[in-house]
N, C-alpha and C positions, 0 to 999 in steps of 0.2 A: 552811711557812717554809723559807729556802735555810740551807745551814750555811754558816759562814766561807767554809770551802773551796768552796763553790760558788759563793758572790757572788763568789771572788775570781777563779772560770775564766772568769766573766761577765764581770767590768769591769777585775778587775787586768793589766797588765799593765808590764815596763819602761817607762820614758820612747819612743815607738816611732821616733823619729829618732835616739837613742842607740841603742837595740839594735839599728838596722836598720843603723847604719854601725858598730857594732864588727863584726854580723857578717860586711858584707862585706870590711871591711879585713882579719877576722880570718883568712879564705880567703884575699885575696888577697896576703897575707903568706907564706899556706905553701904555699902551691902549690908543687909539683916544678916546676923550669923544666924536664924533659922532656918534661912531658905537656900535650899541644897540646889546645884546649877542640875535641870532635868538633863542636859545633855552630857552630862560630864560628869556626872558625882556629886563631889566636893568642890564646890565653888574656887576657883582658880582662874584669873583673869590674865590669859595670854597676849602677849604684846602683839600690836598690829606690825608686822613685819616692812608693808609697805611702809608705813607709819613712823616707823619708830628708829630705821638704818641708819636716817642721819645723828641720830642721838648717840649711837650705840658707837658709830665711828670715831665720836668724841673721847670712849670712856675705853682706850688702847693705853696704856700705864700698869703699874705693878700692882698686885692683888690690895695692896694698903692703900696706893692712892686713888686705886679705884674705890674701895669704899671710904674712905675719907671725901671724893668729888661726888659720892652718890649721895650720902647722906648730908650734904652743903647741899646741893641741886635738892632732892626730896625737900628737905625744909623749905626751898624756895617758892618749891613747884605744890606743896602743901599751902600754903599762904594764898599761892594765886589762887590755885583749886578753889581752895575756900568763898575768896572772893565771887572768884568765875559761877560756881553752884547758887552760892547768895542770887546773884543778875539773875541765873536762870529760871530759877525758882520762882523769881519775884513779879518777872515778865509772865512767866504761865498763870500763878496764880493760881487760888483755891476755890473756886467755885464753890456755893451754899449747895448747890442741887446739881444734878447729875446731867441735867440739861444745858449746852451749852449756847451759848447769847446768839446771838444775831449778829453781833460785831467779830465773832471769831469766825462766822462763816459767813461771812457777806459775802453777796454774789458780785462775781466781778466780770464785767461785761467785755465782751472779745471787742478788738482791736487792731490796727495794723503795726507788725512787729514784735507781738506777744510768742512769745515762745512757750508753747503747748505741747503735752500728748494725747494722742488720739489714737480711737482704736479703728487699725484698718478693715479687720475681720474679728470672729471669733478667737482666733488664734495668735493676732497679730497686734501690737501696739507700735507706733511709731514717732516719731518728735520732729516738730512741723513748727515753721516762721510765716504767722497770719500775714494776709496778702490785701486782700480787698473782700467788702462783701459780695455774694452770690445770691442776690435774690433779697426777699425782705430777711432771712435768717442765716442760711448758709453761708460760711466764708471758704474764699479759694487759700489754701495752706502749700508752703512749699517744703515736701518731707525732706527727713535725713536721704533717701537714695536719690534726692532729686528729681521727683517729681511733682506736679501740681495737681491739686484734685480738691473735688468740693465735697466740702463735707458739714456736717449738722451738729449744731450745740450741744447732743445728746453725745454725739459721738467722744467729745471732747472727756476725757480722766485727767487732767492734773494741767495746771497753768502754771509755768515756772514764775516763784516772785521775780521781784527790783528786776522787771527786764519790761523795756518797752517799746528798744527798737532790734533785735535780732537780726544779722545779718546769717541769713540761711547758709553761707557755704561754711559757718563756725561750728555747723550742728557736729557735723563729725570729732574737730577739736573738744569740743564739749562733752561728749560723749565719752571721748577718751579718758577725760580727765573725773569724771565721774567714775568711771568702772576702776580706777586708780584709786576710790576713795570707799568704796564699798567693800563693808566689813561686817557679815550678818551678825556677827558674835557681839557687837555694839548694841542689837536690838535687847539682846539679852540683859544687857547690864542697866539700859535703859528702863526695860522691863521691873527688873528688880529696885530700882531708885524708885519709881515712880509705884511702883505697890503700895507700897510704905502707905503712900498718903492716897488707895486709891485714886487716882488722876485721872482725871481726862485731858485730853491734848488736841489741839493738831499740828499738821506736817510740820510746822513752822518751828512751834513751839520743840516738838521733839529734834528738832534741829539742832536749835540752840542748845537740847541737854546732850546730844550727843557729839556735834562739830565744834559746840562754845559759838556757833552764829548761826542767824537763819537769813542768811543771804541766798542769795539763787543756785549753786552749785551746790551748796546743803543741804539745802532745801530739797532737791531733787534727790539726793541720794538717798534723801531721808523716803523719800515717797516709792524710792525704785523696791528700800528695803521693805520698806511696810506691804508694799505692793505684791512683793514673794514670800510676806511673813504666812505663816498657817498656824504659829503656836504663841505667841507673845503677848499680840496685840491682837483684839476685837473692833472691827469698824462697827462705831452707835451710830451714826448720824451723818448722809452726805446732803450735802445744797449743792448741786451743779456740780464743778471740777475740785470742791473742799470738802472735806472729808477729815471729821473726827474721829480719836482712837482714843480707847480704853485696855489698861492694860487685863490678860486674862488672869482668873485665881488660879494660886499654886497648882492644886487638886489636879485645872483644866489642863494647864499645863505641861506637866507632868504626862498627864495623860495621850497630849497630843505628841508628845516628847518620844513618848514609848510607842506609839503608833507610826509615824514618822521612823522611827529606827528599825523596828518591825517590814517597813517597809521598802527602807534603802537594802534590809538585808536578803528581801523576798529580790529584790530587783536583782541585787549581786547573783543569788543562786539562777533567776530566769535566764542573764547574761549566760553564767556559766551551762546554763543546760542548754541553751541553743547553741554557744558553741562546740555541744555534744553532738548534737542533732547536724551540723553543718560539717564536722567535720566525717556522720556516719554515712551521711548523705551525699558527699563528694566518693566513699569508696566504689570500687566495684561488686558486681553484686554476691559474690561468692566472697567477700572478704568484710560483709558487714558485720556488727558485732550481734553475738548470738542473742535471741529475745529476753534471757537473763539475767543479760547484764543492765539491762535497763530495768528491773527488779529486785537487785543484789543490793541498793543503796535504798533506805527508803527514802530519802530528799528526793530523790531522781524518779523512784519510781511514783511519788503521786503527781510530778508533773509528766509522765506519759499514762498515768491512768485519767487524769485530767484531759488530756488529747485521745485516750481510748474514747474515751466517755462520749465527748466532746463530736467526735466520727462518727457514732450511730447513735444520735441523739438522746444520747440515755444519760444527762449530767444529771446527778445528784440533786444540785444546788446553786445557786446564781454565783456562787462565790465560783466552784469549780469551773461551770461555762465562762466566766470574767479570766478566768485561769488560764484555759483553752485558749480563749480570743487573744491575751496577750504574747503568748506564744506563736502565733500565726501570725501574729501584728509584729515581732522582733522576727521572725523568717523574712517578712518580706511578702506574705500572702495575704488570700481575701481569706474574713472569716467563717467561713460551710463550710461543712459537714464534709464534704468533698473532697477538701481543697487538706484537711485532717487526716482522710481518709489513703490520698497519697502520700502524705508527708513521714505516714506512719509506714508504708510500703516502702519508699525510698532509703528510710534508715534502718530497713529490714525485721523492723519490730512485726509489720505486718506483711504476711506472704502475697505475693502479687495476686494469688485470685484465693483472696479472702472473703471466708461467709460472715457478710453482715451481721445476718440475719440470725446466728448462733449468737453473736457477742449479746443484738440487738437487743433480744426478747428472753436473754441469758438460759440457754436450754441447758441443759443438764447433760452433759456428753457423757458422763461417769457414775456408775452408783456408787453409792457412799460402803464404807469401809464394812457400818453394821448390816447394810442390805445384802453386801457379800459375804459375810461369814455365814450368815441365814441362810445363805444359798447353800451355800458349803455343807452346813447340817442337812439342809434335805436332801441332797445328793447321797448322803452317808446311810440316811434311813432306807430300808427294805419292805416296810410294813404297806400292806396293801390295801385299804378296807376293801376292795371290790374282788380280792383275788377269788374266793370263792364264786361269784358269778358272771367269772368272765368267761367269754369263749374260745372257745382253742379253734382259728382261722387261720394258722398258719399254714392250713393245706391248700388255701388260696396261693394263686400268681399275683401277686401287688405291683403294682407300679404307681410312681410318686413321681410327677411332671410339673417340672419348676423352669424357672431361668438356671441358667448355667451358673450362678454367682449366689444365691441362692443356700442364705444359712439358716435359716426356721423351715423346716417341712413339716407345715400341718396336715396336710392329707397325701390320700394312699386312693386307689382305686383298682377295683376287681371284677368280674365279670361272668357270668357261666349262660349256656343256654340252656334253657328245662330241656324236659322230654315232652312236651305238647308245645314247645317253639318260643315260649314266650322268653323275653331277655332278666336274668335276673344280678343285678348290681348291686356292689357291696361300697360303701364311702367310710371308708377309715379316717376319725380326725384325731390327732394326737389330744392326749388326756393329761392336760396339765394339773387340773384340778385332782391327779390320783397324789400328790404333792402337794402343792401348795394348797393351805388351808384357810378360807375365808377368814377374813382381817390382821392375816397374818402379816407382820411387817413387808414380809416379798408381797402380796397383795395388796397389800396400801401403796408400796412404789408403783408396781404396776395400776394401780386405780390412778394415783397422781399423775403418771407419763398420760395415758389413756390408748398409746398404740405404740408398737415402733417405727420409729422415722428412719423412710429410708433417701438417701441422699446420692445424686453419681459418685461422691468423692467417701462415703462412709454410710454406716447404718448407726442408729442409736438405738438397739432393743427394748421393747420394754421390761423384760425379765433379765436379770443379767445373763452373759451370753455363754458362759458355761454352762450353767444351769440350762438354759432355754436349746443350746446346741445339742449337749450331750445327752441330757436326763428325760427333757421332752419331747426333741425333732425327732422323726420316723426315720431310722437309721438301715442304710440295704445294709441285708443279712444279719441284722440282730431282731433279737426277739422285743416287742414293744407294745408296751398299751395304748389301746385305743377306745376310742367312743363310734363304736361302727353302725352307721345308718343300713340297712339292708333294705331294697326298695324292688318290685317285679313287676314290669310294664305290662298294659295290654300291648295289643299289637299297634294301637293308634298314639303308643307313648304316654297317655293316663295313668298315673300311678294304679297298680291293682292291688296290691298287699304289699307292708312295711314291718317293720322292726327297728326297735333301735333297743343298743345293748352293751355293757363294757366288753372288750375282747383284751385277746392278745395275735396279734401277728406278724411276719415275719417276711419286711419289704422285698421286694425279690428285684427289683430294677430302678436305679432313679436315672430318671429321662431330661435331658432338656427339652425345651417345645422342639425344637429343629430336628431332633435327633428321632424322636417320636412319632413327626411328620414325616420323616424319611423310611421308618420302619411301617407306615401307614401306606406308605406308596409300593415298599417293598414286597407288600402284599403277604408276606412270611405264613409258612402255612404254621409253624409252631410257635407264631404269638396271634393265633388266634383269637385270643380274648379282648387282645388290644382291636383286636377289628373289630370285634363285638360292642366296645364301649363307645367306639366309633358310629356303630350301626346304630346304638341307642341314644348317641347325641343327635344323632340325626333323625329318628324319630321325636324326642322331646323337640327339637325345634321346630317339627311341623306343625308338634300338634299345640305348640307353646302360641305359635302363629294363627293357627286356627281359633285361639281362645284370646286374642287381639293385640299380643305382644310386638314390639317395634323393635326390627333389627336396627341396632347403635353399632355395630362393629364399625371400626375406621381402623387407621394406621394410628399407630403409637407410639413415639419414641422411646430409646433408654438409652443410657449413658453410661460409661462406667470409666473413671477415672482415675489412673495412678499415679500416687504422686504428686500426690495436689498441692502440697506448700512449695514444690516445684515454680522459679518463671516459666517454667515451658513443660508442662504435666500432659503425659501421654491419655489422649481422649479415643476411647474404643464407642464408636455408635453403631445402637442396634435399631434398625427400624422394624417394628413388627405389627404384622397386619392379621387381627382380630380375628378375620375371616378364618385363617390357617385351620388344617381340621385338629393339629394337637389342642389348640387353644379355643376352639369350638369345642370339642371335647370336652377338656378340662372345664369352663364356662356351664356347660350346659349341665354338668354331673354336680357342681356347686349349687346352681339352680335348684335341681332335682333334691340338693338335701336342704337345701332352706325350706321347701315346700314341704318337705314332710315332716322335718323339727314343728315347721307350726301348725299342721295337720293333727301332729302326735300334741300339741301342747292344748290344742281346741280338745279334743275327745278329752283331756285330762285336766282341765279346767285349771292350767298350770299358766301363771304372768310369765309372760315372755316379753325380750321387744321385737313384736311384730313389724313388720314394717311395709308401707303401701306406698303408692302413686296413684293419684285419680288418672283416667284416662283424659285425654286430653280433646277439646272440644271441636279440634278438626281433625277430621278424618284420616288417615297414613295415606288413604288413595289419592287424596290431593296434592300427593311426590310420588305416586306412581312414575312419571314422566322422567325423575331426575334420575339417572343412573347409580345402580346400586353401589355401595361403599359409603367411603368417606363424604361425596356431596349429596346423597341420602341422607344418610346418619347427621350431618350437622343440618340437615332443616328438620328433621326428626327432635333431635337437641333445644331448640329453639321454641317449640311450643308444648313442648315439657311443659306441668305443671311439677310444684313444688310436691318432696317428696314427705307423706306422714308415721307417726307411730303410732303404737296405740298397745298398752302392757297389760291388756286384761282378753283380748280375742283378737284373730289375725282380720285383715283389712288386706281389700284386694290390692294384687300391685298392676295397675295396668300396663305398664312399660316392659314387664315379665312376663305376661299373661298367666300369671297363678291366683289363684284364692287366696292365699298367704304365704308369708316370706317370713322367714329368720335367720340371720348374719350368725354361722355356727363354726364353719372351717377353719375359723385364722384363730384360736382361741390363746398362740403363745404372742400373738400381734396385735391382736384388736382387744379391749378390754370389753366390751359389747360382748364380745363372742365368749369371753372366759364369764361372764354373769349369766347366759343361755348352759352354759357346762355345768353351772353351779345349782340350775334349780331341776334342770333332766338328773344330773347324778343325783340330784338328794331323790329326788320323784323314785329312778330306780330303786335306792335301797330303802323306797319305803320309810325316808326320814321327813321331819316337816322343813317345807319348801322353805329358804335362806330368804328370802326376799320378797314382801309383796306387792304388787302392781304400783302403789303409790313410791314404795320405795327404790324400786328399780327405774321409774321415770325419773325421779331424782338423781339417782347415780347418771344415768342415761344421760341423761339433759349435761350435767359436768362433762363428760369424757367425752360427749361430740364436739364442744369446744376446744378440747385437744384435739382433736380428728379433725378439725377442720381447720384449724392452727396447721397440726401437721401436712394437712394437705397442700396450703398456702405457701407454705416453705417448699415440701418437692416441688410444686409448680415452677415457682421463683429460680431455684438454684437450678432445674433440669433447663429453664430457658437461656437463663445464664450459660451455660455450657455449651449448648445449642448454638447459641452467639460466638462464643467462641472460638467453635468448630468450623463456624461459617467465616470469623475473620481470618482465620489462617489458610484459608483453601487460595488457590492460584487465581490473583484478580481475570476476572475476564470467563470465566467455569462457566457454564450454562446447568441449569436445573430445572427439571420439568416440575409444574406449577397445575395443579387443577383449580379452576374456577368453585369456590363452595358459594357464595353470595355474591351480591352488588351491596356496597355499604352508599355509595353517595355518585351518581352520572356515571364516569365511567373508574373509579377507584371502588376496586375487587377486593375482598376477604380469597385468600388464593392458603393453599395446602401444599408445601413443596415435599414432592413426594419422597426423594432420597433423603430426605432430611425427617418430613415426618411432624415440622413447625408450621404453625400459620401464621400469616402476615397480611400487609396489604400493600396493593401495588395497582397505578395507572395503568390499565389493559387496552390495546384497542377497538375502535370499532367496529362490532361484526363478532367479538365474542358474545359467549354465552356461559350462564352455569352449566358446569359440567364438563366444557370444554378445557383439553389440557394447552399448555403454553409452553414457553421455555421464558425464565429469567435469568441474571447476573448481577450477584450483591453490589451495592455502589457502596454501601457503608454498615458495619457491623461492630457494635462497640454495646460491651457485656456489662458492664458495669453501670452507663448510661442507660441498656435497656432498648439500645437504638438498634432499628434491621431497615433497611434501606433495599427494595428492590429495584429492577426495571425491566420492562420486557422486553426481548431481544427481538425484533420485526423481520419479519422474512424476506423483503425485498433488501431492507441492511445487512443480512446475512448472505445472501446471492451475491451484493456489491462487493463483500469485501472477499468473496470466493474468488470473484474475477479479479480483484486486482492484485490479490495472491498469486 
């Protein structure tokens, strides 16, 4: 059974159109005219609607006798106010000090039939009828959903008053009639009364100023409100389930006022931009909206640059990441990088087989407006400083062997044989620097890039690409400058006499490797020279071998992809094998002019960057055994030592077998190669050298961390593709797989040859390196980075022939 007191928190309460309009008159009587309402303006105290219907239903009569019944009732309702304010006032009281007594927050000791709340969780508060105790402290409570559970005095926030036998199945009734009576706008007027005289209160008290009583159902409303306040009221001081409040200053107020609105209106546009996103996300995929439109608004566009960001972990600032995450959190997702990185695919902002790695590390895909007008001027100019001593070699046959796709051609190659037999070659590299002029703005971009990035789906030049196509690349059948190494073997492939010197000449063929090979095999008696340069790569490599060189040749892939912000981008794969004699060729005549560039820079006491390889402290004959190619070459790889420089004298390369090396051929690619152009050109004409050893190590040391950046990105994106190419092939395909290592019992490092990728895969017993296999992807996912092999068993391959 309920006591008095408790039927009366149930059902008693004032008249609630009377108490609802004394209380707001009673406010809006004392409000300070200085203090403007934070959320509203101009102080204006609007009627509680629940509150106040039954009043309003009274005052149906004509315009006169409505205010003639308004201002009879005001005056009445003036009088009690007054009274009613007087009580409340008098009960709260003035405290001397800001510390409140021991008697306003005595602790009041749990019991059975106390009506409590308590917190279930972090997240959860619930309202519970004390049962019995659990132990010397724990009491068993029977919540509002109806359940029972033990819980701890800590756990306990707010002890409803005048109740001390709750019958739990009223929780709900109660409940009800509370969210009936709750009117946040109350704290507000509260707030402003109680400024006045600085006050301190609790729950009870503020009860009474704002229901006119602090009985048990006001009491609790009062606690529900305070409880969701963030700008009114300040909790000083809790003792157990009491809890005093002080009201906040103006200033704070205000402040949290404007924060708070700030925030309901961040929320309205989040609302709205996910249901951007949900409705871009539900199209098909040729009907998503175009990536501009999510840029065309700025509100819109910083919450998908916030979600850009957010995808390749590149936020700004915690504020942006907090941005991101709430966005993923109103989708309905986890919050990674990931989970962004779809979200933004899906509503077509971002193309299905998007590079990261461009947004990531923000690469520069475009040169700027001033870097191409600069280009533009040097295109225009004619002036030569070297014309005078350049040589007329366009009575040579040229040939320039590239990839078929293939937009910078830095070199050219020629060939003739003496009259006493010996082979004499000519290495054409194109002559950027007869143009660009050291710290020229086009040379500070290209120092900044440090190379061009090539990609399967794009290239990023380091020069811009007219400039670097038209004005620099070795163009068949026009006339072109060069920096031409001239180089004449003994018979044993040792260089025997050299040259180097500006020209002009006149390509006469561009080859791809394939086509090259073909005319190689063709045996052609009237490209005889092309066999010649053949004949003298294959004396350099004997005799590169005989001076302790390690052949690295393996299989290589290349990629080349159309249409790449395509879902389904046409993938052309090239696998090519090192070995090939075009590219043994080519390879070896590169070789042949690194050698002499730092031959020629040693005699001339010219800073170059040299560059070496110690030899390595096991022997090459200790893979004698493993068959040549690819699982040679990767244990060759492996005891590599690190590779050095050195910008004052050349340093032997042992992996080459040369006395010295310098990176010269690629000079519209490599920036490496354009600073070796810049100290031979000045040396030629006899000017003082651009750079000296200290200073070119400097530059040097900068631009291989672009080089090696860059290299990290091709690796990345060409395996990405690789993946690709392998997830769409016809489940069940077999691939032959050569063994390169054992990484751990019987899980192999394997080379799948049509493909030209390595991986690893469980092999059986009784293989070995070297030996080839047959595999079948089980799982290939590009994005993940995952390759998944298995080996296909021979007796499982016969089983399933017979049951065919």
């Amino acid at each position: 059974m309920n006591s008095p007191m408790a039927s009366r928190a149930v059902t008693g309460l004032c008249s609630p159109p009377l108490c609802g309009f004394i209380c707001h008159r009673f406010f809006a009587h004392r409000r300070p005219s200085h203090i403007r309402s934070p959320g509203l303006g101009i102080w204006s105290p609007p009627l509680s609607r629940s509150r106040c219907s039954g009043f309003s239903l009274r005052l149906r009569s004509s315009p006169r006798q409505i205010h003639s019944l308004v201002e009879s009732v005001m005056e009445e309702l003036e009088s009690i106010r007054s009274r009613k304010r007087l009580r409340a006032l008098n009960k709260v009281g003035f405290p001397a000090s800001k510390e409140l007594s021991e008697v306003k927050l005595g602790k009041r000791v749990l019991q059975k039939g106390l009506l409590l709340e308590f917190r279930k969780d972090p997240q959860k508060l619930l309202l519970a009828v004390t049962q019995k105790p659990d132990g010397k402290k724990n009491w068993m409570v029977y919540d509002q959903n109806g359940t029972v559970s033990s819980i701890k005095p800590q756990q306990v926030t707010y002890i409803v008053p005048g109740i001390e036998d709750f019958d739990h199945t009223d929780i709900p009734a109660f409940i009800h009639k509370a969210q009936d009576l709750l009117d946040p706008t109350m704290l507000e007027y509260a707030w402003a009364e109680l400024l006045e005289n600085k006050k301190q209160v609790t729950v009870e008290e503020l009860a009474e100023i704002i229901y006119g009583s602090s009985e048990s159902l006001e009491s609790y409303c009062t606690h529900l409100l305070l409880s969701k306040d963030d700008i009114y009221f300040n909790e000083i001081e809790r003792k157990g389930s009491h809890t005093a409040y002080e009201p906040r200053p103006v200033v704070q107020v205000e402040e949290l006022s404007h924060r708070k609105r700030v925030k309901e209106e961040s929320e309205k546009e989040l609302q709205e931009f996910v249901g951007l996103l949900k409705s871009a996300k539900a199209k098909p995929v040729h009907s998503k909206p175009p990536k501009s439109s999510w840029t065309s608004e700025e509100s819109i566009e910083r919450w998908v640059k916030s979600l850009e960001a957010y995808a390749v972990d590149a936020c700004e600032n915690e504020e942006q990441k907090k941005t991101a995450g709430n966005i993923l959190k109103a989708m309905g997702l986890l919050k990674t990088s990931a989970a962004a990185v779809n979200l933004l695919i899906d509503i077509g902002y971002f193309p299905v087989h998007v590079n990261l790695d461009l947004l990531k590390f923000n690469i520069r895909t475009e040169h700027s407006d001033e870097v191409l007008l600069a280009a533009e001027d040097l295109m225009m100019q004619s002036a030569d400083l070297d014309e005078v001593s350049r040589k007329d070699l366009t009575f040579l046959k040229v040939y320039a062997i590239d990839v078929d796709e293939a937009d910078e051609l830095d070199d050219a190659l020629s060939a003739m044989r003496l009259q006493d037999g010996r082979i004499r070659i000519w290495i054409h590299v194109a002559d950027p620097t007869c143009l660009v002029k050291r710290q020229s703005i086009v040379d500070r971009e290209a120092l900044r890039r440090g190379t061009s990035i090539f990609l399967p789906t794009a290239t990023f030049p380091m020069f811009p690409e007219k400039l670097a196509m038209e004005s620099m690349s070795l163009q068949q059948g026009k006339l072109c400058k060069a920096v031409t190494v001239s180089v004449t073997l003994h018979q044993d492939g040792s260089i025997a006499e050299y040259t180097i010197d500006n020209s002009i000449i006149r390509p006469t063929y561009m080859l791809t490797y394939e086509s090259a090979t073909e005319l190689l095999h063709l045996n052609l008696e009237e490209e005889a020279e092309l066999r010649l340069l053949s004949e003298a790569a294959l004396l350099r490599l004997q005799w590169r071998r005989s001076q302790g060189a390690i052949d690295t040749t393996t299989i290589e892939p290349r990629i080349k992809v159309v249409n790449a912000d395509d879902p389904e981008p046409s993938i052309n794969l090239y696998v090519e094998d090192q070995s090939d004699l075009a590219m043994r060729l080519v390879s070896e005549m590169m070789i042949l002019c690194g050698e002499v560039v730092a031959t020629f820079g040693s005699h001339n006491n010219i800073p170059l960057p040299y560059r070496g390889q110690p030899q390595s402290n096991i022997s090459s004959s200790a893979f004698s055994h493993l068959p040549e190619g690819p699982v040679r070459s990767a244990a060759f790889v492996r005891i590599m030592r690190a590779a050095e420089m050195d910008f004052k004298k050349p340093i032997r390369h042992g992996v080459l077998g040369v006395p010295g090396y310098v990176q010269f051929t690629s000079p519209i690619r490599r920036y490496v190669d354009l600073l070796a152009h810049y100290q031979i050109k000045a040396f030629l004409r006899n000017e003082p050298l651009p750079f000296s050893s200290g200073e070119l190590e400097g530059i040097t040391c900068l631009v291989n961390m672009h080089v090696k950046f860059a290299r990290r990105l091709y690796n990345s994106n060409l395996r990405y593709w690789l993946l690709e190419y392998l997830r769409r092939q016809t489940r069940g395909r077999k691939f032959r797989a050569l063994i390169l290592r054992f990484i751990k019992d019987r899980v192999a490092a394997i080379l799948l040859v049509e493909v030209g990728i390595q991986a690893s895969a469980s092999v059986s017993v009784g293989n070995l390196i070297g030996d080839e296999i047959e595999v079948v992807i089980e799982e290939a996912h590009p994005r993940d980075d995952v390759l998944s092999l298995k080996e296909v068993l021979v007796d499982q391959e016969a089983i399933t022939e017979e049951v065919s």
